[in-house]
N, C-alpha and C positions, 0 to 999 in steps of 0.2 A: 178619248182625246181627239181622233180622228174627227168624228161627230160636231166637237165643239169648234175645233178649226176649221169644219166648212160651211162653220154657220156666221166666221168671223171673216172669210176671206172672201172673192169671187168664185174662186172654185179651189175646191180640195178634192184629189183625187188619188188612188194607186193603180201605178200602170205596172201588168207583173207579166211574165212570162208564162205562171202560171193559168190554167184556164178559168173562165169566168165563173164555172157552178164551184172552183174551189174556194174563189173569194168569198163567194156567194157564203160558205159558210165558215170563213174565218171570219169576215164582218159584220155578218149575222145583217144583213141586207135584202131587204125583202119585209113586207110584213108590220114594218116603225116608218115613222117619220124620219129622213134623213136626206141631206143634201150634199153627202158623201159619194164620189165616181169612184167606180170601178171599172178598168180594163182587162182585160186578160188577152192573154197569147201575144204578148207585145202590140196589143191596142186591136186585134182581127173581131174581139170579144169587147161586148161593153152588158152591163147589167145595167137594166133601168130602173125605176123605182120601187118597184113592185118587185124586183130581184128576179126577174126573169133572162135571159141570156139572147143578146142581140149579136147575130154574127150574120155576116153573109152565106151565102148557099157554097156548100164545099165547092170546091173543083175537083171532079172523078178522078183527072190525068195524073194532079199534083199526088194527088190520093195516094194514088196505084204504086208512081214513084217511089212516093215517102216508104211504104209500105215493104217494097222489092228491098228498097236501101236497108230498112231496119231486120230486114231478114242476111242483108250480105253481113250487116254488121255481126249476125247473132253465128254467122255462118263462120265469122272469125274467130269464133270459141276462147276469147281472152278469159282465163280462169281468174271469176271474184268481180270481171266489170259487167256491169249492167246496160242495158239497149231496153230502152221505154220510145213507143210510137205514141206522140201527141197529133193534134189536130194539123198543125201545123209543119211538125220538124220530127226529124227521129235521133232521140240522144241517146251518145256513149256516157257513161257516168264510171270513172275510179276512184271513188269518193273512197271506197272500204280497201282499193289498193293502191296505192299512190304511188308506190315502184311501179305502176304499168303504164303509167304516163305516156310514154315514147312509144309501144307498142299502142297502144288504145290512139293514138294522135296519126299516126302512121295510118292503121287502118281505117277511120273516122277520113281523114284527107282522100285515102283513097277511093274509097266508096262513094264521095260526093261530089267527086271526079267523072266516077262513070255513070253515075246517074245526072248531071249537069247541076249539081243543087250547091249553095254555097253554104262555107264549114263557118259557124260561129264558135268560137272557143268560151268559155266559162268555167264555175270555181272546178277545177279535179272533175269537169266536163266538156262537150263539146255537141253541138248542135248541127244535123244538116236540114235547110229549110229550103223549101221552095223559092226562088231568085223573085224578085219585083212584090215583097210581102210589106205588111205595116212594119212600122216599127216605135219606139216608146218616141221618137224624135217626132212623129207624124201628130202624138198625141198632143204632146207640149206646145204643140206650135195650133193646133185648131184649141186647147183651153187659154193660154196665155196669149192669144192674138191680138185682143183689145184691152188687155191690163196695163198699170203702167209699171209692172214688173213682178215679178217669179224667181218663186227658188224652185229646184230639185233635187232629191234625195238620190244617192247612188251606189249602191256597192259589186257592182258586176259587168260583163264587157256589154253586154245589153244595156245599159244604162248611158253609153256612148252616145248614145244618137242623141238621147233626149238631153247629155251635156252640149252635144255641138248645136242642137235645136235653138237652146238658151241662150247659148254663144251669141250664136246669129240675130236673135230676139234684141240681148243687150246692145248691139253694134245702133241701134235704134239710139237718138238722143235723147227720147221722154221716157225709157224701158229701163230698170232694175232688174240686172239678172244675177244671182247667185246661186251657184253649182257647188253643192256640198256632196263630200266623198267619204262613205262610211269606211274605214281601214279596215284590214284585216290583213293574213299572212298570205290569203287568197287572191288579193284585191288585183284585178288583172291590168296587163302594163295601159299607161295612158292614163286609169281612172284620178289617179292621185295626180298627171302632171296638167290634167287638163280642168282643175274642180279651180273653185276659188276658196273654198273652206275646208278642212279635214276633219272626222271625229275620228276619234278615237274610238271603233266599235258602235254595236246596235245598242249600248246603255245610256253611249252620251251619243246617238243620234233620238231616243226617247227623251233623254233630259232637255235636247236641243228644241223638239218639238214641242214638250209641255211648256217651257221658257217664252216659247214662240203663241200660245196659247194665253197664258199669263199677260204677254206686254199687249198682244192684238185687243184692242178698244172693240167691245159692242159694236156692230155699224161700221168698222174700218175697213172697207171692202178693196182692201190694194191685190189682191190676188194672189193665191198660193197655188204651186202643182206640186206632186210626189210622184 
């Protein structure tokens, strides 16, 4: 579906948190024909046609930081929460215990404290990442720059940016923008009050898109972001 929507709009894209070789094989990118974008690590990561992984050259310092942080986190011994070091940020995750919320938040703030890094919060996670990074707002605004309007897809506090990006875009008088907000019991504060559309879940944010798929004309190149 993806595929066909970016061959109907200006740009179809997904901008994930996740990193770029994992897009690389959930959208199977690389290899076909395809006018499909892909970001990763909130836009640090982009895959090109060929599906190969375009990022800039680490920073040792941030490195080292992220690194020390994901070991204070590990040093907090929350029993059943999980500390994964990405490229970028080093996460807490109480996905499997969700009574540890206040304890896992507590130490997550603290830690990102003393290593100077800023705490993003997320679903029954929380992120510390290097300060002055991309972010999904950075993408939205270099694909829809010359469109005369965009939507985007959202379900997580990371997808803020790229609502206020939109925001910003629409304040334009030739620009359409619409911020759609996938629910859930997860959905972190803000994302519902600041969308202009709701689903109901990732079934009817699929039915949204194939619909969207359906009505787009051949050749109607008004421009889509994700």
């Amino acid at each position: 579906m993806l595929d066909s929507l970016s061959e109907r709009f200006l740009a179809c894209a997904v901008v994930s948190g996740r990193p770029a070789s994992f897009l690389k094989s959930v959208l199977g990118i690389g290899g076909r024909s395809t006018r499909l974008q892909a970001f990763g690590l909130y836009g640090a990561e982009r895959l090109d046609a060929r599906g190969d992984v375009i990022a800039p050259p680490p920073d040792p310092v941030w490195e080292a930081v992220l690194a020390d942080a994901a070991d204070d986190l590990v040093a907090g011994s929350i029993p059943g929460v999980r500390v994964d070091l990405k490229e970028i940020a080093a996460t807490i995750n109480w996905r499997l215990e969700p009574e540890r919320e206040a304890e896992a938040l507590a130490l997550a703030t603290a830690v990102a404290g003393r290593h100077g890094l800023d705490l993003q919060g997320g679903r029954r996670s929380a992120e510390l990442l290097a300060p002055h990074r991309t972010d999904k707002g950075a993408v939205v605004r270099s694909l829809a720059g010359d469109a005369h309007g965009a939507c985007f897809l959202g379900d997580d506090v990371g997808d803020l940016p790229g609502f206020a990006a939109l925001a910003a875009l629409g304040r334009r008088a030739s620009f359409t923008a619409v911020r759609i907000a996938i629910a859930s019991n997860e959905a972190p504060p803000g994302l519902i009050e600041s969308s202009d559309v709701v689903l109901d879940g990732p079934a009817a944010a699929l039915a949204f898109l194939a619909k969207l798929d359906v009505a787009a004309r051949p050749g109607d190149r008004r421009g889509g972001v994700r």
